[in-house]
ChimeraX commands (.cxc) that place a marker at each C-alpha (Angstrom):
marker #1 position 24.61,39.59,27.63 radius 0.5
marker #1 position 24.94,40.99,24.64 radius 0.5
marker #1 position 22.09,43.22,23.00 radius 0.5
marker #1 position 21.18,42.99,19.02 radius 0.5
marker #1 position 18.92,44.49,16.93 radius 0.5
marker #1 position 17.89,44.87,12.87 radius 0.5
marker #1 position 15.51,45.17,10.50 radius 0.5
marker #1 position 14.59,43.74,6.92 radius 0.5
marker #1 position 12.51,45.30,3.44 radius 0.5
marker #1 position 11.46,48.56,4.67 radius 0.5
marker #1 position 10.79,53.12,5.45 radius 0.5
marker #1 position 10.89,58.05,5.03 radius 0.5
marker #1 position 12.78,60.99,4.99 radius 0.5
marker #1 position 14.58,64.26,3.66 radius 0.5
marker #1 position 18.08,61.95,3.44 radius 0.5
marker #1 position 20.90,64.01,4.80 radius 0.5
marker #1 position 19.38,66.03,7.16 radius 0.5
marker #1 position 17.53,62.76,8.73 radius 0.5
marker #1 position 20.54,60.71,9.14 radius 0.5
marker #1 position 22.69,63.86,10.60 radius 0.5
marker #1 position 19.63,64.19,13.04 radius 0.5
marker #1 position 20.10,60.36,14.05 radius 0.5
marker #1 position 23.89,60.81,14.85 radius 0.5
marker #1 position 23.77,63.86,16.50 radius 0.5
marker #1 position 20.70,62.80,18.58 radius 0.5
marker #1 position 22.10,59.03,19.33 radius 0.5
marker #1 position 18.84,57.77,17.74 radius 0.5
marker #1 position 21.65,54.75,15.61 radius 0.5
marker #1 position 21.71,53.19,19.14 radius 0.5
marker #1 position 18.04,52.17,19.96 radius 0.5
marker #1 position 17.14,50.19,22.58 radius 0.5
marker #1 position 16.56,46.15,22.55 radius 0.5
marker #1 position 15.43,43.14,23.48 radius 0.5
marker #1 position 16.99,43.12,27.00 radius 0.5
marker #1 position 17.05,46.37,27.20 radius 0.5
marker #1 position 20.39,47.71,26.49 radius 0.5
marker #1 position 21.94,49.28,23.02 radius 0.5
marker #1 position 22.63,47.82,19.50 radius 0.5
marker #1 position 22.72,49.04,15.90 radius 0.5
marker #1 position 19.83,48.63,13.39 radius 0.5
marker #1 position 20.19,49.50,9.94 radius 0.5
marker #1 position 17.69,49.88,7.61 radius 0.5
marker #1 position 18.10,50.49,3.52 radius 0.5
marker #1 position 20.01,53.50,2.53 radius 0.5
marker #1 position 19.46,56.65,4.70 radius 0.5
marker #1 position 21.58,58.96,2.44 radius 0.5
marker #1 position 22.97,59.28,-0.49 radius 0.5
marker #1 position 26.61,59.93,-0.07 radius 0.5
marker #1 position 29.67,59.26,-2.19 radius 0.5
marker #1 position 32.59,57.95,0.45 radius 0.5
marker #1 position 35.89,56.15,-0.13 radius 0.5
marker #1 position 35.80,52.29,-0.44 radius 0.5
marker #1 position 37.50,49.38,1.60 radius 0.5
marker #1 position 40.32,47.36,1.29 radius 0.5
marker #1 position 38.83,43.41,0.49 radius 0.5
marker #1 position 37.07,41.37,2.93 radius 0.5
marker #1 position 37.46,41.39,6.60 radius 0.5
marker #1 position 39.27,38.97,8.94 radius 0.5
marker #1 position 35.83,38.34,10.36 radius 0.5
marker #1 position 34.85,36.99,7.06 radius 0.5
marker #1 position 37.65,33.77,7.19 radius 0.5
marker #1 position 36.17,30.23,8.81 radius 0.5
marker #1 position 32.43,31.72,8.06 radius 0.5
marker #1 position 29.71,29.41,6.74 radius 0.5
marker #1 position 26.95,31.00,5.69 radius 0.5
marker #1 position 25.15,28.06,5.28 radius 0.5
marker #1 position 25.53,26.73,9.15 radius 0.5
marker #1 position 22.32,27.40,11.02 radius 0.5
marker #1 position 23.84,25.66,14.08 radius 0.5
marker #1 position 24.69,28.07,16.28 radius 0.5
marker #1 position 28.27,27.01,16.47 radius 0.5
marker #1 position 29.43,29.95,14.60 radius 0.5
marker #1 position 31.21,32.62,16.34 radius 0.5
marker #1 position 30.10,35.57,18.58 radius 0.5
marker #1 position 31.02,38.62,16.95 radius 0.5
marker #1 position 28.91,40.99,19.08 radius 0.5
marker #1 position 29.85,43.54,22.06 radius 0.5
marker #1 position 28.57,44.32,24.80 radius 0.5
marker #1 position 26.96,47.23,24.82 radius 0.5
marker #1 position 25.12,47.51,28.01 radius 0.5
marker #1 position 27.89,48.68,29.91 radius 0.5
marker #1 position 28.00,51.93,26.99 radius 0.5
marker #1 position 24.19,52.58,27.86 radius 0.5
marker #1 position 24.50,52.24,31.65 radius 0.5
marker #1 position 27.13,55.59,30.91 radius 0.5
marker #1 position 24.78,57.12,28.62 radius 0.5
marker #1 position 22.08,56.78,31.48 radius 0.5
marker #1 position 24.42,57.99,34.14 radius 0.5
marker #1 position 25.75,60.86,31.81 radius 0.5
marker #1 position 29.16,59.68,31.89 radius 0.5
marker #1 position 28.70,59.81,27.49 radius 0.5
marker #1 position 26.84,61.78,25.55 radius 0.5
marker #1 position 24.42,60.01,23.22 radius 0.5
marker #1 position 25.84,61.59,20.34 radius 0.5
marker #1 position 29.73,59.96,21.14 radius 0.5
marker #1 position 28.54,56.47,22.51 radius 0.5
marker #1 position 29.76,54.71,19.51 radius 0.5
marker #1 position 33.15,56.67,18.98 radius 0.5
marker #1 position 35.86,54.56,18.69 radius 0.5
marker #1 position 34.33,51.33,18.60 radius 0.5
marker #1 position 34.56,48.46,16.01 radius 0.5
marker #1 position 30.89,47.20,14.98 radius 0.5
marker #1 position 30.45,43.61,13.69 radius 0.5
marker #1 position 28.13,43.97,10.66 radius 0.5
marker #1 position 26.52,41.39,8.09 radius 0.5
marker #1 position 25.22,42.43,5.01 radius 0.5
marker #1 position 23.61,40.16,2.14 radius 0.5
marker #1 position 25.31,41.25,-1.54 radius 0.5
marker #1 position 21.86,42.16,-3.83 radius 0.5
marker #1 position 22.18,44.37,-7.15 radius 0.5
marker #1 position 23.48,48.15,-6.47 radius 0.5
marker #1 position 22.81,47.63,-2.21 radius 0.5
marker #1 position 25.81,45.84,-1.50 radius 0.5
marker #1 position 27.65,43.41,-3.65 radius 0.5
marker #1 position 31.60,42.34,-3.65 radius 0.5
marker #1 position 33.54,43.63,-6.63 radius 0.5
marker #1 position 37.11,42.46,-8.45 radius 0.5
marker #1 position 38.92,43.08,-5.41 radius 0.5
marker #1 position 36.79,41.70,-3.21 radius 0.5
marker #1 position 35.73,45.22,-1.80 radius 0.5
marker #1 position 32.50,45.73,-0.72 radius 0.5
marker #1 position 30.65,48.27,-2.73 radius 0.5
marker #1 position 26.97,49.60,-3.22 radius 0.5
marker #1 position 25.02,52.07,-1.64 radius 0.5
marker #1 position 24.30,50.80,2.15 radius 0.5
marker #1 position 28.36,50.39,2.04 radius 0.5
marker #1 position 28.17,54.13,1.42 radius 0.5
marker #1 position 25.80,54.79,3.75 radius 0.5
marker #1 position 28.04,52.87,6.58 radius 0.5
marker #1 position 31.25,54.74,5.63 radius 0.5
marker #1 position 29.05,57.69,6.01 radius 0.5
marker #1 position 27.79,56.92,9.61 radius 0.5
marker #1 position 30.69,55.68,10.45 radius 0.5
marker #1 position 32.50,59.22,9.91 radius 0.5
marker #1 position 29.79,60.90,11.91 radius 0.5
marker #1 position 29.50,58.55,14.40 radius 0.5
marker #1 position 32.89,57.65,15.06 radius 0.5
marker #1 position 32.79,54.14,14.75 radius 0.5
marker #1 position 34.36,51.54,12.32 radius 0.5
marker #1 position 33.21,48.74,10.41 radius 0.5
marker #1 position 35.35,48.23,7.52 radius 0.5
marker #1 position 37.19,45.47,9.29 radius 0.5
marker #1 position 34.43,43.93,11.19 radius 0.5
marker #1 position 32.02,42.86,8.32 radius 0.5
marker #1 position 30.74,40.01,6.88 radius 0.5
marker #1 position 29.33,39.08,3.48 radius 0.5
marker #1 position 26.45,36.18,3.76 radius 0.5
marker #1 position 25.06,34.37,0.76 radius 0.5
marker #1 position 21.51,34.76,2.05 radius 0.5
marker #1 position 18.21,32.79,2.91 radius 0.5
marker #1 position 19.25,28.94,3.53 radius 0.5
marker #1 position 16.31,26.53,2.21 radius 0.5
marker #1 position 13.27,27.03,4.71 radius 0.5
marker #1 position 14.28,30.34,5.95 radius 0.5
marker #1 position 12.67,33.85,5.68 radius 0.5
marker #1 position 14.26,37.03,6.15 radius 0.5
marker #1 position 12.84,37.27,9.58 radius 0.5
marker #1 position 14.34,33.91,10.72 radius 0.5
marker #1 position 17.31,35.10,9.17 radius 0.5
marker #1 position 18.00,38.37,10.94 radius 0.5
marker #1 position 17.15,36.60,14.61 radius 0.5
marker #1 position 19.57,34.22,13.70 radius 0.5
marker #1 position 22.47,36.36,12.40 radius 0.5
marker #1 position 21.95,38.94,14.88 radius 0.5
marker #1 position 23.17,36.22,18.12 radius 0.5
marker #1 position 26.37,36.61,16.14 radius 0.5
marker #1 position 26.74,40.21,14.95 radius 0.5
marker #1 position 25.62,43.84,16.44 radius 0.5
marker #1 position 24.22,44.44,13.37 radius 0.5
marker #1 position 22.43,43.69,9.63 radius 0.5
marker #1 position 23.03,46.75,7.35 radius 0.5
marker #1 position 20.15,45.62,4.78 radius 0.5
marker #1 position 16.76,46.82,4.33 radius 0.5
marker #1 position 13.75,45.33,6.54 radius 0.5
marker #1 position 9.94,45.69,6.76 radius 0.5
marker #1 position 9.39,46.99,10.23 radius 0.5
marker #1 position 6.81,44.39,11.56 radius 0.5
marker #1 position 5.11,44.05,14.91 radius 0.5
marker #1 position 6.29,39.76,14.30 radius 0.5
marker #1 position 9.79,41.07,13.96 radius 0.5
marker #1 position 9.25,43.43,17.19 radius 0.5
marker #1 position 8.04,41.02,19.23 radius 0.5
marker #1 position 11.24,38.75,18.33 radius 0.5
marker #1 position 13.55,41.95,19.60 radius 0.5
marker #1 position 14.28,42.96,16.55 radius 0.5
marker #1 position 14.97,47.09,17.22 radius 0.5
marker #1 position 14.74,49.45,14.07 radius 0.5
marker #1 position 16.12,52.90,13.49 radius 0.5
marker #1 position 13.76,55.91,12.09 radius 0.5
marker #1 position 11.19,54.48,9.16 radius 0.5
marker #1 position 11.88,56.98,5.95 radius 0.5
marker #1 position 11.00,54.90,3.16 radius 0.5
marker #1 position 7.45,53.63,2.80 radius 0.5
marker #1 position 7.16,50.58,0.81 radius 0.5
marker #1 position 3.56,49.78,2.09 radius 0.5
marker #1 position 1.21,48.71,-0.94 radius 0.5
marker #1 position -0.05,51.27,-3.51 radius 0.5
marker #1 position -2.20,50.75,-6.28 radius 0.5
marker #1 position -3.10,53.09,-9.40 radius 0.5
marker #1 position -5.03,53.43,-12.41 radius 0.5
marker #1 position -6.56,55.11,-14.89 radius 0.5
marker #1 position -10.36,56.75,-14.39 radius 0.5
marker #1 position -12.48,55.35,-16.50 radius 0.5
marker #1 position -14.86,58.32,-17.72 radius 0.5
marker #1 position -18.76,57.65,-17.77 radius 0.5
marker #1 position -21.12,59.62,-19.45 radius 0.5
marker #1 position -24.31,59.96,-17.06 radius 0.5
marker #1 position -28.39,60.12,-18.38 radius 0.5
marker #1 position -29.88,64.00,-18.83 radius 0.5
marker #1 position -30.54,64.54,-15.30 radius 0.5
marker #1 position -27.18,64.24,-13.69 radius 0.5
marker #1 position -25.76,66.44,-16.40 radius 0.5
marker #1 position -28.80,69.21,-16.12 radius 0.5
marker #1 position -27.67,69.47,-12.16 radius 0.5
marker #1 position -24.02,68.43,-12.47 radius 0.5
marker #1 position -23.65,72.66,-11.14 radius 0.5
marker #1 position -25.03,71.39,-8.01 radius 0.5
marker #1 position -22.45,68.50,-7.28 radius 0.5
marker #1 position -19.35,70.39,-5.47 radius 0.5
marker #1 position -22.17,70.75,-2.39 radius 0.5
marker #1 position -24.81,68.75,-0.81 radius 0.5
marker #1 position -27.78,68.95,-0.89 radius 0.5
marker #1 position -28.64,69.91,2.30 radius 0.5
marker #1 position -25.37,72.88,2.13 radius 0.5
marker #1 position -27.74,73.95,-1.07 radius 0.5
marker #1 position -31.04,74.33,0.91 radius 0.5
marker #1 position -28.96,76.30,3.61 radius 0.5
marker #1 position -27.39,78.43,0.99 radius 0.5
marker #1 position -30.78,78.95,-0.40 radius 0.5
marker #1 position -32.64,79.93,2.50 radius 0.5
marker #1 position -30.20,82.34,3.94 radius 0.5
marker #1 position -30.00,83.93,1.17 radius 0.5
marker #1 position -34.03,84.73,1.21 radius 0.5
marker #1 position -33.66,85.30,4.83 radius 0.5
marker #1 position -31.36,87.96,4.41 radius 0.5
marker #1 position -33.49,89.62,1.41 radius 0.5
marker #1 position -36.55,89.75,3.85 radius 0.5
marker #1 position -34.17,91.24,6.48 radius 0.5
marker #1 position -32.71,93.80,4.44 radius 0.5
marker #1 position -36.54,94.84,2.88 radius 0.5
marker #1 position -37.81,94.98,6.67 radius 0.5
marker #1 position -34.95,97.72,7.31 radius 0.5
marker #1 position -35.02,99.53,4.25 radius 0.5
marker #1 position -38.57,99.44,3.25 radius 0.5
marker #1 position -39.40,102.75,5.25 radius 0.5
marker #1 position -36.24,104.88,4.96 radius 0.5
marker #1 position -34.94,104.04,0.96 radius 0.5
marker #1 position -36.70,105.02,-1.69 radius 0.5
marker #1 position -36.44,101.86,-3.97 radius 0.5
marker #1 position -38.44,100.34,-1.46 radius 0.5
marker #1 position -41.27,103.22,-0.47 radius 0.5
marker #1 position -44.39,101.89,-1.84 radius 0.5
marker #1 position -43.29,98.07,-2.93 radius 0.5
marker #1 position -44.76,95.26,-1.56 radius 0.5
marker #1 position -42.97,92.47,-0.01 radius 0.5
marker #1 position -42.57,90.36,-2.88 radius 0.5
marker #1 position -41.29,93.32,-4.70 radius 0.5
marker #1 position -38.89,94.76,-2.05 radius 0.5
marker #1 position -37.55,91.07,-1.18 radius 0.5
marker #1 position -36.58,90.60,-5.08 radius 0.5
marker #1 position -35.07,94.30,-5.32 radius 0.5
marker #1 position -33.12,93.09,-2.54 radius 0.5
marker link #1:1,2 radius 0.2
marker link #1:2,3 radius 0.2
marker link #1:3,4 radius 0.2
marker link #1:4,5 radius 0.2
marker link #1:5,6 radius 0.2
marker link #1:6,7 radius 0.2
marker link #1:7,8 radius 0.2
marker link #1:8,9 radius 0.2
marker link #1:9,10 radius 0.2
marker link #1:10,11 radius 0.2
marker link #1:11,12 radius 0.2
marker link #1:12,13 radius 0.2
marker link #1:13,14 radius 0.2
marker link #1:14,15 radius 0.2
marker link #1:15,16 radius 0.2
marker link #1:16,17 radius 0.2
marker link #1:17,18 radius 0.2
marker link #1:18,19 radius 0.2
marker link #1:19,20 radius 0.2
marker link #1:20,21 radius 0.2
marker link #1:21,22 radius 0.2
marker link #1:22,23 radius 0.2
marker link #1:23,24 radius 0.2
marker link #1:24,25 radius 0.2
marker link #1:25,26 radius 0.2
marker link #1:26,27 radius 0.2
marker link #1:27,28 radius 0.2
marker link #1:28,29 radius 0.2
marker link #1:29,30 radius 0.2
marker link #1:30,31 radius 0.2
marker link #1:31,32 radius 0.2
marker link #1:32,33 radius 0.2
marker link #1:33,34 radius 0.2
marker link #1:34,35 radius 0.2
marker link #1:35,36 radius 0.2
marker link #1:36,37 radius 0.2
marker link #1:37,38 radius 0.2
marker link #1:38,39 radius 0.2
marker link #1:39,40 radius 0.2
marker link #1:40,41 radius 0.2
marker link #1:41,42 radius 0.2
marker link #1:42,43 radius 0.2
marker link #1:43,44 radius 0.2
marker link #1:44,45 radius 0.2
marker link #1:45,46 radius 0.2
marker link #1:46,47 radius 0.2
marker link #1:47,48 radius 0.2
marker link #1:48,49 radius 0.2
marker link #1:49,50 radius 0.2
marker link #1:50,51 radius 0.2
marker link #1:51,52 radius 0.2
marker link #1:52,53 radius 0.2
marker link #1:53,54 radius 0.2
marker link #1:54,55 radius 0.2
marker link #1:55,56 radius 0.2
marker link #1:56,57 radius 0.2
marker link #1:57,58 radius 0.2
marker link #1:58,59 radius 0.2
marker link #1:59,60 radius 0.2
marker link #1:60,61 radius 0.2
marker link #1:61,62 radius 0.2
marker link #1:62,63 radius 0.2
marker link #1:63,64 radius 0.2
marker link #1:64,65 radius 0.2
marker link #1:65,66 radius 0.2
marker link #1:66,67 radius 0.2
marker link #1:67,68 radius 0.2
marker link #1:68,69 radius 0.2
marker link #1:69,70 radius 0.2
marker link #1:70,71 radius 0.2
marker link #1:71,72 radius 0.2
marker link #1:72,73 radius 0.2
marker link #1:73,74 radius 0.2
marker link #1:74,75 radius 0.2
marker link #1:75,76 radius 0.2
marker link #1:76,77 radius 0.2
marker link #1:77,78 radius 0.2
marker link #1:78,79 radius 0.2
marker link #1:79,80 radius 0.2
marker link #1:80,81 radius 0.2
marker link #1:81,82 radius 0.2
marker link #1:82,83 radius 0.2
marker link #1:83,84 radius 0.2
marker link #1:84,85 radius 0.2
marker link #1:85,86 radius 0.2
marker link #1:86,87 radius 0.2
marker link #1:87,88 radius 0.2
marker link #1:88,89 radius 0.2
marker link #1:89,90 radius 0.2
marker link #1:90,91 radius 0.2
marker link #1:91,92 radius 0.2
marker link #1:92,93 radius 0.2
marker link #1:93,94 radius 0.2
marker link #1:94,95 radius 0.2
marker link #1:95,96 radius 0.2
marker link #1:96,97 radius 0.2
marker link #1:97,98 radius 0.2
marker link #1:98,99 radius 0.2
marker link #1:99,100 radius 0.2
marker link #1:100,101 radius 0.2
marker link #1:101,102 radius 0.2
marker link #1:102,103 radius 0.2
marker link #1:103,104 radius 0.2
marker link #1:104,105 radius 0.2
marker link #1:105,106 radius 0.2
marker link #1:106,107 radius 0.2
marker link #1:107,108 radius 0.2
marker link #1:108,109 radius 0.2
marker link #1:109,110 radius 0.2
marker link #1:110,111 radius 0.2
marker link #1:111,112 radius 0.2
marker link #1:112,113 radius 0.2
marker link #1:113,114 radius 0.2
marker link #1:114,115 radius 0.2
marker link #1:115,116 radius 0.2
marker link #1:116,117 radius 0.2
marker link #1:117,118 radius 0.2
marker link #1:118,119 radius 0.2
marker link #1:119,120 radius 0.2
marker link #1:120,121 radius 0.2
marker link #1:121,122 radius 0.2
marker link #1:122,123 radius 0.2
marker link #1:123,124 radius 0.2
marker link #1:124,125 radius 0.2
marker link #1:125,126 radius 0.2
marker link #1:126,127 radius 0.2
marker link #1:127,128 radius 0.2
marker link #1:128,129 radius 0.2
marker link #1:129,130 radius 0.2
marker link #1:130,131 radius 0.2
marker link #1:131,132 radius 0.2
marker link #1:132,133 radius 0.2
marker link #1:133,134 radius 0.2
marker link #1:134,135 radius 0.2
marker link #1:135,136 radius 0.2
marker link #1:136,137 radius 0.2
marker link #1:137,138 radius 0.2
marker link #1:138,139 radius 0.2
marker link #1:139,140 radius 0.2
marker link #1:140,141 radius 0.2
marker link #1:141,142 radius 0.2
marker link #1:142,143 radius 0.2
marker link #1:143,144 radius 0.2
marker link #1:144,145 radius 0.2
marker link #1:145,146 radius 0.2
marker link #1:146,147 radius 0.2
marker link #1:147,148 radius 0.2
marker link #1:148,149 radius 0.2
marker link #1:149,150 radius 0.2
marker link #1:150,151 radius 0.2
marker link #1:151,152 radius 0.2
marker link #1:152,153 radius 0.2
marker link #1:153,154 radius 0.2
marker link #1:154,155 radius 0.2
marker link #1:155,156 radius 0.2
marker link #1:156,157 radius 0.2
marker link #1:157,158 radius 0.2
marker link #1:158,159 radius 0.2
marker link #1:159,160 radius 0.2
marker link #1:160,161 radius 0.2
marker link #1:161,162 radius 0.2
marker link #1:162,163 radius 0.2
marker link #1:163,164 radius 0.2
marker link #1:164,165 radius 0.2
marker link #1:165,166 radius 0.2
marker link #1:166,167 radius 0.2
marker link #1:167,168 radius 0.2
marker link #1:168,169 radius 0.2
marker link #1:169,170 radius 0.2
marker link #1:170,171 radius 0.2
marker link #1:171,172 radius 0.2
marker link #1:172,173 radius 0.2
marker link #1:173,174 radius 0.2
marker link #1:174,175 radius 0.2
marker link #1:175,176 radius 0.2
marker link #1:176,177 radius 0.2
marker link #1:177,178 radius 0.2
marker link #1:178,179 radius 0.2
marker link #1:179,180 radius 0.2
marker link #1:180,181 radius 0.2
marker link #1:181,182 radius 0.2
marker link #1:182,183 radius 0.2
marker link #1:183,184 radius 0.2
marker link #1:184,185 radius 0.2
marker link #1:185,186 radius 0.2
marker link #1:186,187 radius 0.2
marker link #1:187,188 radius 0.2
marker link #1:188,189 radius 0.2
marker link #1:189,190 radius 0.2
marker link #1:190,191 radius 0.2
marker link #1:191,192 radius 0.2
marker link #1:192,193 radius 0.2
marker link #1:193,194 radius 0.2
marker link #1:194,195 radius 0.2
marker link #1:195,196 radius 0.2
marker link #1:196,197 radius 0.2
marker link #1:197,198 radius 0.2
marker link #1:198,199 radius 0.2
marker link #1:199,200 radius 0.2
marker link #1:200,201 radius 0.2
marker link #1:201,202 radius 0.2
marker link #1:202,203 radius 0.2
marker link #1:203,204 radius 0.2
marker link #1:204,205 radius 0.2
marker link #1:205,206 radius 0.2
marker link #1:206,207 radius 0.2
marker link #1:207,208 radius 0.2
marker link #1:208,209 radius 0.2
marker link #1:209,210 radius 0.2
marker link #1:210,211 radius 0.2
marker link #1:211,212 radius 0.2
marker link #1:212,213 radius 0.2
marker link #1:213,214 radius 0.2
marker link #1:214,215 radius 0.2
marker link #1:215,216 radius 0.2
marker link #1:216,217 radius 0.2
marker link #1:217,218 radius 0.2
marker link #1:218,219 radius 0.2
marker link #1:219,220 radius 0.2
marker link #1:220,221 radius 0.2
marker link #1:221,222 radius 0.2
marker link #1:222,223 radius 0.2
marker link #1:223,224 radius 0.2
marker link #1:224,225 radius 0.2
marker link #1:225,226 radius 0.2
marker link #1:226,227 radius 0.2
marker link #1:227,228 radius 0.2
marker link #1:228,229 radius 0.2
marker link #1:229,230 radius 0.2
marker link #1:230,231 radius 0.2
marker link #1:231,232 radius 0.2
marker link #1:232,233 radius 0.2
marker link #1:233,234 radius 0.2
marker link #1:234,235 radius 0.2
marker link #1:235,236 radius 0.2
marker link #1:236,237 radius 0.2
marker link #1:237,238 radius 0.2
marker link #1:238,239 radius 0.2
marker link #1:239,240 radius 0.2
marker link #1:240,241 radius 0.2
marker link #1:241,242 radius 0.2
marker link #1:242,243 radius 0.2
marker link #1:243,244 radius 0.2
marker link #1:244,245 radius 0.2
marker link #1:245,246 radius 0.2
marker link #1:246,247 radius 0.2
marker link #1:247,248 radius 0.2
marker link #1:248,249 radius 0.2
marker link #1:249,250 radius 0.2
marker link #1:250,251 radius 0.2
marker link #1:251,252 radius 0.2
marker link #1:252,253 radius 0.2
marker link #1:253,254 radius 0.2
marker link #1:254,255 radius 0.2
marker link #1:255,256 radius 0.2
marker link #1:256,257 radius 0.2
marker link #1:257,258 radius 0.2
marker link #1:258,259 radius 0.2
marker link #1:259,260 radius 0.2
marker link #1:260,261 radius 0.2
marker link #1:261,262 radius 0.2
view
């Protein structure tokens, strides 16, 4: 059967240089949920400025985006045959997409991916296609389709597993989740961390006499201190011990005396 994969509001990475990795390594054709090779596509891997399209696809006639009935077509291929060769050696990883059409959906959403007066799709993960698809080898432009989104009831997990029995791919942005993993969802190389992050501003106290008076004695511990302390005196009865005999400073001092000369 056909293999699919995806990934939705999500992850890292020096842009350029991470996505030419991934197409020279293979790493845009992970495995999946029956083991076998799809496309997952994750927010914008690179900023790139490529030509546009030409309108919408023919894949795009006769589809609903509303219909969560299954009866829609089946846009994907089959791409376990292509990994069977890349197992066997008959294709290099880097050239197992060259030449191929992929069936993608994407969801139009502010600068992303939105339709403009012509009906070409535009935005930034339509860049980043025409981008991969130049260094990949593979085409898209007249294999895509432009959904209107969550139906009522649906996530964007829901969502993806249902749109990806129909297409090899989602080119949208994902949270990688173990729920989402477990569903066969595969994801490319996580660059952009969106996990939570909270800051503010330190609020200054002013402490009593006694924290000030020692405040010196806060970059170590207390215990570092007393081992500080006690090789230094250590070391000053050491060095008296040697010297006492043979330097004059020390001829005739006592030990109190030669250990604070030293």
């Amino acid at each position: 059967s056909p293999c699919t994969a995806a990934g939705r509001h999500g992850k890292r990475g020096s842009l350029v240089e991470r996505c030419e990795e991934q197409c020279r390594l293979g790493e845009m054709v992970p495995r999946t949920r029956v083991g076998c090779c799809s496309l997952g596509m994750r927010s914008a891997l690179l900023l790139v400025m490529m030509g546009g399209g030409s309108g919408l696809s023919p894949l795009q006639e006769g589809f609903d985006s509303a219909d969560r009935s299954g009866a829609g077509a089946d846009h994907r291929q089959d791409w376990c045959p292509v990994e069977e060769q890349v197992r066997r050696g008959g294709i290099e990883l880097r050239n197992a997409l060259r030449g191929r059409d992929i069936s993608v959906i994407m969801e139009p959403y502010a600068f992303w991916s939105r339709l403009d007066e012509k009906d070409d799709i535009v935005g930034h993960i339509p860049l980043v296609m025409d981008e991969l698809a130049r260094r990949a080898g593979f085409r898209w432009r007249d294999s895509f389709i432009v959904t209107e989104g969550l139906v009522e009831g649906e996530d964007y997990t829901a969502y993806a597993n249902y749109h990806l029995e129909h297409v090899d791919m989602i080119a949208d942005w994902f949270t990688d989740t173990p729920q989402r993993r477990s569903l066969g969802l595969a994801f490319p190389y996580n660059w952009l961390d969106l996990s939570l992050i909270m800051v503010t501003w330190p609020q200054p106290t002013r402490g009593d006499f006694g924290n000030i008076f020692f405040s010196f004695m806060r970059p170590f511990d207390i215990w570092l201190w007393f081992i500080l302390i006690t090789f230094v005196l250590y070391s000053a009865v050491v060095f008296w011990y040697l010297e006492a005999n043979v330097n004059g400073r020390y001829i005739g001092k006592g030990p109190l005396s030669g250990i604070e000369i030293a």
